[in-house]
C-alpha positions in Angstrom: 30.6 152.9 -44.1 33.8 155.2 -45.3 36.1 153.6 -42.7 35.1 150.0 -43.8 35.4 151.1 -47.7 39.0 152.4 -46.8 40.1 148.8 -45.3 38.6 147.4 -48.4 40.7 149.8 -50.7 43.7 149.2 -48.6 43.4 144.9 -48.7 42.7 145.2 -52.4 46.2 147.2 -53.0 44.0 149.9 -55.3 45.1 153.2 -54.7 42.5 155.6 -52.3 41.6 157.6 -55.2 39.9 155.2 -57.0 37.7 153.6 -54.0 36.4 150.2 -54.7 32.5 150.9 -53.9 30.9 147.1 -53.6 28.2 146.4 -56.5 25.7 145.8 -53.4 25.3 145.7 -49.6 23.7 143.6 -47.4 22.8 143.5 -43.8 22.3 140.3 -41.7 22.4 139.2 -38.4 25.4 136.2 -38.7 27.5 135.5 -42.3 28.2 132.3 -42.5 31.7 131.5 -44.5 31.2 127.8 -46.0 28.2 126.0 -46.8 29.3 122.6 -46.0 27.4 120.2 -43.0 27.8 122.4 -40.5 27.4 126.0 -42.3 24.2 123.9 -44.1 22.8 123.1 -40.6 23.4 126.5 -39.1 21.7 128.0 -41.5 18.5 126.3 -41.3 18.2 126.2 -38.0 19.7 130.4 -37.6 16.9 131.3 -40.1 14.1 129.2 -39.0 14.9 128.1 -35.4 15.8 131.1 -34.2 14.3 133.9 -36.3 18.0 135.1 -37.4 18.8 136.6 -41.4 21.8 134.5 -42.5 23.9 134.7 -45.8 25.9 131.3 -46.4 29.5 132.3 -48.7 30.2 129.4 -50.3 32.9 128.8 -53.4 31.4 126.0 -54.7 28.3 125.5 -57.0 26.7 123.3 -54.4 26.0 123.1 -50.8 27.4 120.0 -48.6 31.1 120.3 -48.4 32.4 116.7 -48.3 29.0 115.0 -49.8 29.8 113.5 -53.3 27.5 112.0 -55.2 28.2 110.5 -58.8 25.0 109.7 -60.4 26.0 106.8 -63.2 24.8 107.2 -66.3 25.3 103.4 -67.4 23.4 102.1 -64.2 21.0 104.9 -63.2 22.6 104.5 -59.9 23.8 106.9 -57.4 27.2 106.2 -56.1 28.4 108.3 -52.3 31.8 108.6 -52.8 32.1 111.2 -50.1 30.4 110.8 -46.8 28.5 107.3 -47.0 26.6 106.8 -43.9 25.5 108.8 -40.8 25.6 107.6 -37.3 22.3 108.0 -35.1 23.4 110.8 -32.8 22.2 114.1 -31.8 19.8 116.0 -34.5 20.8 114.2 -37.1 17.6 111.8 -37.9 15.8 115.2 -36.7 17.6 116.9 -39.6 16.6 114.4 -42.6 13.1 114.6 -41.4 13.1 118.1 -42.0 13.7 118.1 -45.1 11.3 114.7 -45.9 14.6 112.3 -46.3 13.0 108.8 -45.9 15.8 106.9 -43.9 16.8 103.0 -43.6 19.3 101.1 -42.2 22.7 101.8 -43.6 23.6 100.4 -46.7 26.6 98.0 -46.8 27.9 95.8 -49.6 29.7 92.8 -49.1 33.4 93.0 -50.6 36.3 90.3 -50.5 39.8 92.5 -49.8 42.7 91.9 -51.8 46.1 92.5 -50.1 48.7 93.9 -52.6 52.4 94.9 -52.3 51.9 98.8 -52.6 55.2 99.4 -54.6 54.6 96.9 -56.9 50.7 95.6 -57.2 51.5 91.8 -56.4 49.6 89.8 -54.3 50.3 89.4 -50.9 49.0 85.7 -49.8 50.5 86.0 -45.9 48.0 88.6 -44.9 46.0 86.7 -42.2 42.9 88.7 -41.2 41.5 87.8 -37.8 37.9 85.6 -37.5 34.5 87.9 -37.2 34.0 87.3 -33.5 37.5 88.2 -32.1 36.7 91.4 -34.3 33.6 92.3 -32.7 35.1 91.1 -29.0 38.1 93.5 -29.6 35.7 96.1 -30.4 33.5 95.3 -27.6 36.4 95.8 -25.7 37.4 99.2 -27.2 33.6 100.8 -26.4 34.1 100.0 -23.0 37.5 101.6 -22.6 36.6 105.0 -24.9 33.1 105.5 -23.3 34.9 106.9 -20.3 36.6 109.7 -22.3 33.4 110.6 -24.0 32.3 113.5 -22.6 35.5 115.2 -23.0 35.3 114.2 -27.0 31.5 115.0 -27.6 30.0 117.1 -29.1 33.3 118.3 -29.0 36.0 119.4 -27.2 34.8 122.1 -24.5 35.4 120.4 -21.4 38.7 118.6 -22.4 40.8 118.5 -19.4 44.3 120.4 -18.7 47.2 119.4 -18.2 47.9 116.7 -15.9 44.1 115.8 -15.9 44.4 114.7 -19.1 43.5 110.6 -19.1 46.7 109.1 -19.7 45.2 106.7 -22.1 44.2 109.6 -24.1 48.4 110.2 -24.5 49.9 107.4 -25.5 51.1 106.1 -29.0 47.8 104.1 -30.5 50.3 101.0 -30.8 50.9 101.0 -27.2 47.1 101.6 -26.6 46.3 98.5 -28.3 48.9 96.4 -26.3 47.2 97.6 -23.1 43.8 96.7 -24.0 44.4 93.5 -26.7 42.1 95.2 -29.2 44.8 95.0 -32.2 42.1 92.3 -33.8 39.5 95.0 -34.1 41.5 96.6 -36.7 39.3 95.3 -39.8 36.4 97.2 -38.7 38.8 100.3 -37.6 40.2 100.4 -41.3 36.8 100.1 -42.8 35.1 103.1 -40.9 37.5 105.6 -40.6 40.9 104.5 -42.0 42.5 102.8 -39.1 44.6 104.7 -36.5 48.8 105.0 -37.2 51.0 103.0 -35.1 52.5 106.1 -33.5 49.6 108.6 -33.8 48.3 109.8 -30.2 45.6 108.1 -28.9 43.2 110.9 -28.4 43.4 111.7 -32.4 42.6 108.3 -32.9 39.4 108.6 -30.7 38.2 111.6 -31.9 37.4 109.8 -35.1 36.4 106.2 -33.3 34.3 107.5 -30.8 31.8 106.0 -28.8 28.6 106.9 -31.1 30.3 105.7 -34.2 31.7 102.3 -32.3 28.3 102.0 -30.7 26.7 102.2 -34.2 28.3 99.8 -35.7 27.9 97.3 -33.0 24.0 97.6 -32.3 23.7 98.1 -36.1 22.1 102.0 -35.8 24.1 103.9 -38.4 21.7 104.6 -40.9 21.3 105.7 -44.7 19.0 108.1 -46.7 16.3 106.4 -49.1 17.3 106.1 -52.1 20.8 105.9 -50.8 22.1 109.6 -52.5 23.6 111.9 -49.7 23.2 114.6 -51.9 19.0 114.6 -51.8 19.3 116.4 -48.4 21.6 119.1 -49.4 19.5 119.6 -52.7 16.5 120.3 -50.6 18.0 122.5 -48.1 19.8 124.6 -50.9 16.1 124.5 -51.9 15.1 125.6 -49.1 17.5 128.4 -48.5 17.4 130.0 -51.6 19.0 133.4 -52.3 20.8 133.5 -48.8 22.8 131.3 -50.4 25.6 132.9 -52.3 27.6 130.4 -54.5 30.6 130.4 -56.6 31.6 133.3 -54.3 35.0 134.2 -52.9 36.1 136.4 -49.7 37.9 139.1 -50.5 38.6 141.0 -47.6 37.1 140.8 -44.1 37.2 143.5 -41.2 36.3 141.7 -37.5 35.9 143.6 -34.2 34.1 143.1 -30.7 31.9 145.1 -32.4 31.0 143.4 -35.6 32.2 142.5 -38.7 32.1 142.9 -42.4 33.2 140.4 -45.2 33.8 141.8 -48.9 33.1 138.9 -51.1 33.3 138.6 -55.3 31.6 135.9 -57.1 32.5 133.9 -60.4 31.0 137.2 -62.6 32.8 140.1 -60.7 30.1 141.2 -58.7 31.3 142.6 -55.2 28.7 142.9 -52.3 29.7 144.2 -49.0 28.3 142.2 -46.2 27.6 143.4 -42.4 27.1 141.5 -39.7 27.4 141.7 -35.7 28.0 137.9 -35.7 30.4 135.9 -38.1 30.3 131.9 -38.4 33.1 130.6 -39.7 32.3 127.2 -40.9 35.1 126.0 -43.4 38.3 124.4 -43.2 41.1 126.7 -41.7 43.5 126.2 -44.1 46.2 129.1 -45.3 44.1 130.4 -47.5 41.5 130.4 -46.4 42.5 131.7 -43.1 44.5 134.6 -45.5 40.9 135.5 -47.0 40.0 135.9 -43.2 42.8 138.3 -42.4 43.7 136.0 -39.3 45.3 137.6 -36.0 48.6 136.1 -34.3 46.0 134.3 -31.6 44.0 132.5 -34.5 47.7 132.1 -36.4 49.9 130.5 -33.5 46.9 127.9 -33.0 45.7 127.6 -36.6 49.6 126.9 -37.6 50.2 123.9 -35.8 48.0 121.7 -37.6 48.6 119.3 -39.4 48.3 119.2 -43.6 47.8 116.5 -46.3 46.0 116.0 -49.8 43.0 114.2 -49.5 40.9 113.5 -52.6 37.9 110.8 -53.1 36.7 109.5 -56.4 35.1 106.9 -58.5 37.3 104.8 -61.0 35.2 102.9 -63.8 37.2 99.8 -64.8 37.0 96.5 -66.7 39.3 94.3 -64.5 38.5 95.0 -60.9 36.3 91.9 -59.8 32.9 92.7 -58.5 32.6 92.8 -54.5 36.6 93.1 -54.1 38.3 96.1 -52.3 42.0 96.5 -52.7 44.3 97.2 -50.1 47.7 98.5 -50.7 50.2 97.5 -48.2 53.4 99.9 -47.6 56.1 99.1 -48.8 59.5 100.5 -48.1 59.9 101.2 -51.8 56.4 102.5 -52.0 55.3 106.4 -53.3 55.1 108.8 -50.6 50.8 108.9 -51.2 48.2 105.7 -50.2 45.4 104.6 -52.6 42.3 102.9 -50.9 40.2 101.4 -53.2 36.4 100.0 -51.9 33.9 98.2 -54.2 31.0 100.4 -55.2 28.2 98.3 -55.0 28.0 98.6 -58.6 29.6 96.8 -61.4 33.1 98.2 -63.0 33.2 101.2 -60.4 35.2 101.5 -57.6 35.6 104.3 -55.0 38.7 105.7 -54.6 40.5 107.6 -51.5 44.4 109.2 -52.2 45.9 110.9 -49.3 49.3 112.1 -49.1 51.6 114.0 -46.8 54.2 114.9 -48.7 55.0 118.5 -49.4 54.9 120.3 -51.6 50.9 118.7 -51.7 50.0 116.8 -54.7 47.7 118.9 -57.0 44.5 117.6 -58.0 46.1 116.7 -61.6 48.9 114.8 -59.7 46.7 112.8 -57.4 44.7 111.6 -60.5 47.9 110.5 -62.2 49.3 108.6 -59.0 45.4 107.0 -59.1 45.6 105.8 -62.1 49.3 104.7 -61.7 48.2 102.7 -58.8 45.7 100.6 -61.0 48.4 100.3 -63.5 50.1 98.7 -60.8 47.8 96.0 -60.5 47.4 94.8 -64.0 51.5 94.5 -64.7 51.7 92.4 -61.6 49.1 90.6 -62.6 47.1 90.7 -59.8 44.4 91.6 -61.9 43.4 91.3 -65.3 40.6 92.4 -67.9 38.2 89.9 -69.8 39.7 88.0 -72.3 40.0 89.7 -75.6 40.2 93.3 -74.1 42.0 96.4 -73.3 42.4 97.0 -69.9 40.9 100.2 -69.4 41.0 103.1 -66.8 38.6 106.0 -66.2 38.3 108.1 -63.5 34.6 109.6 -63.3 34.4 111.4 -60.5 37.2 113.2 -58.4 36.8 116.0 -55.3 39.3 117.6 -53.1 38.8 116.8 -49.3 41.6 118.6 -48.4 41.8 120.1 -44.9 44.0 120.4 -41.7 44.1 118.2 -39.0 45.5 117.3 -35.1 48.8 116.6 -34.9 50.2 118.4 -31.7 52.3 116.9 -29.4 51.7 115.3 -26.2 53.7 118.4 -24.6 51.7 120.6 -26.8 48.3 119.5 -25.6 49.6 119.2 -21.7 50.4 122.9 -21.9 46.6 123.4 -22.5 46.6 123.8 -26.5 42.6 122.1 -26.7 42.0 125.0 -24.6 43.8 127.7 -26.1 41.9 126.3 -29.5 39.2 126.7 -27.8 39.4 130.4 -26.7 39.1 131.6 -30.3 35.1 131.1 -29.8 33.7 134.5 -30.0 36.7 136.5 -30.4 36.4 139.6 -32.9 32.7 138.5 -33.2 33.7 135.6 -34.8 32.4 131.4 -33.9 33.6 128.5 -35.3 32.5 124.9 -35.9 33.1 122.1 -38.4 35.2 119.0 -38.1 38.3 120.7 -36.5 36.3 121.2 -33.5 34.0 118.2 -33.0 34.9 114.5 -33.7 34.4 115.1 -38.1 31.2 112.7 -38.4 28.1 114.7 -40.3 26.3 114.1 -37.0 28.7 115.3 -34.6 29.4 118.3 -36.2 25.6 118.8 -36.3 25.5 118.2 -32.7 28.9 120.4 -31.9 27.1 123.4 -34.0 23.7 122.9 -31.9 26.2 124.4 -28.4 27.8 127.1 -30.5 24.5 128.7 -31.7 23.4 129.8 -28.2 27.1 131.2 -27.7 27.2 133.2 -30.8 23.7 134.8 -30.2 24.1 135.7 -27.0 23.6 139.2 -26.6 22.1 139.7 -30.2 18.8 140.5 -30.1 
């Protein structure tokens, strides 16, 4: 214990006369950093599956990561503006019946889309979207062509092939990939699942978000909602259910991995420190900087960890009094446009829309700055006209409900990932005692990363007994 307390003085800069000796210590079997879907999961099924003492670290007040849930006071209704439906793969129905979540068919609300001019708000009338059924054929199409790849994509990326094996399809720009196969009219659907797929991003990114279980849904109508439709009723019981090995509001301080073990200093909103032990670490959050700082990352963890890609992502919900019910805008780029996109998608619920702002730009938008180019956007739309409130009133604004999404994502080159990066990711499972899962590692629906987490458990217990 006096060596660990001596790293601990050491990361926290104090000098060694004046030892920082943790308010409390614990000791478990696996710490779990980040209660989101996949820390959530593993630590229901650690604790009760397999007999294993957990502690979840999580910084927020809540478990569930990207599940947001505005409950609206005007309506009584409860509005997902985070994840909104789950795709009928792996554990997942097995995980809602659990927990006594009633499920149904997923919910979907018609919406009429709007194409604007994203620099200016005015309405784009040449935007010809292509008939139902040559949507559905195109995507037809696209099943049949990414169901060969799947089992290098799900649950997620262990048997990926190197090198020259790598599926040339899998390589080449998604614009070319849509010549080759005539799917460009599927892109409707694409946009409306998962945000569409960049002209010149690579291929393989694009499927591990369209993959086969998420097409397949959609087309045989499997994807599926809780009841009542509130994704947060599943966390809420399994935070329930987990009780005090939960810790929330809490922040990693320090951490100290080995072959051996590790052991994670963590400090929560009131000060308190506790000093956790562990042979087995799951790291189940986002690898960003810092959060991979608070983790005291190695070159190995930093030369793949690096390379990815970063971006603002917030959601949201927007109450307004001149977006028409059942409309969805969609703002077109525009040479002239701001370096950030605004999605906006009809609610289901009158004078709400939910929002998505992503941006790539750097320095990355702060959450203050992504509300501002939010409401800027709407702005947009009532001095073009596009738009406009009832008569007699002032047009009016509100954003209710805002989260960070932030995260990292793929972005390596085609050289990057012939010289075997997906494999060198890869090798990071179980070094210094330390697992990971979570949307980096698995195709990011709640389901596959359910599914992805179900192979790493085995890995990281083996030999624990």
């Amino acid at each position: 214990m006096r060596g660990i307390l001596s790293s601990i003085v050491l990361a926290l800069g104090c000098a060694v006369s004046s030892a920082v000796v943790p308010d409390r210590t614990l000791t478990k079997d696996v710490i779990i950093l980040g209660g989101g879907a996949s820390g959530t999961y593993a630590a229901v099924r650690l604790r009760e599956d397999y007999n294993k003492s957990i502690v979840v670290i999580e910084s927020r007040t809540v478990l569930g990561g990207n599940v947001n849930t505005y409950n609206d006071p005007v309506t009584g209704t409860a509005i997902n503006y985070g994840v909104e439906a789950y795709i009928d793969y792996g554990p997942a129905k097995d995980f809602f019946a659990r927990f006594d979540v009633p499920t149904q068919p997923v919910v979907q609300f018609a919406t009429n889309t709007t194409y604007v001019d994203a620099a200016t708000g005015t309405l784009l009338s040449n935007i010809t979207v292509p008939p139902v059924a040559d949507q559905l054929a195109a995507l037809q199409t696209y099943l049949t062509v990414v169901e060969q790849y799947t089992p290098y994509l799900l649950p997620g990326y262990w048997d990926f092939p190197p090198g020259d094996a790598i599926p040339a399809d899998m390589l080449l720009p998604w614009a070319d990939f849509e010549a080759k196969y005539g799917v460009q009219d599927m892109y409707p659907i694409h946009d409306l699942i998962d945000g569409g797929g960049a002209p010149n991003a690579t291929t393989l990114y694009v499927m591990m978000d369209f993959n086969q279980p998420v097409v397949a849904g959609y087309l045989d109508g499997t994807m599926f909602d809780p009841r009542p439709f509130n994704n947060s009723i599943l966390y809420g019981r399994a935070q329930e259910f987990l009780g005090a090995d939960v810790h929330f509001s809490s922040q990693v301080v320090h951490t100290s991995r080995t072959d051996a073990g590790v052991s994670v200093l963590v400090r929560d909103d009131a000060g308190t420190t506790t000093l956790i032990t562990a042979p087995r670490l799951l790291a189940s959050f986002q690898p960003t900087a810092a959060n991979l700082a608070a983790l005291a990352a190695d070159a190995a963890e930093t030369d793949v960890f690096s390379t990815f890609a970063t971006a603002a992502l917030f959601v949201g919900v927007v109450r307004t009094n001149f977006i028409p019910e059942n409309t969805s805008v969609s703002f077109v780029p525009a040479t002239d446009a701001p370096p950030y996109s605004v999605v906006v998608d009809w609610s289901g619920t009158s004078g709400l829309s939910e929002i998505i702002f992503v941006s790539a730009a750097q320095p990355l938008y702060t959450e203050a700055q992504a509300k501002q180019a939010v409401v800027d956007a709407f702005t947009t739309l009532l001095t073009a006209g596009t738009f406009a409130p009832p008569a007699g009133a002032e047009a009016s604004i509100e954003i209710v409900a805002f989260a960070e999404h932030a995260g990292v994502g793929f972005d390596q080159s085609v050289e990057m990932l012939e010289q075997g990066f997906i494999q060198q990711m890869y090798a990071l499972q179980g070094r210094r005692s330390t697992w990971w899962t979570g949307a980096l590692w698995c195709p990011g629906y709640s389901s596959n990363v359910w599914a992805f987490t179900d192979t790493v458990l085995p890995k990281l217990l083996e030999g624990l007994h």
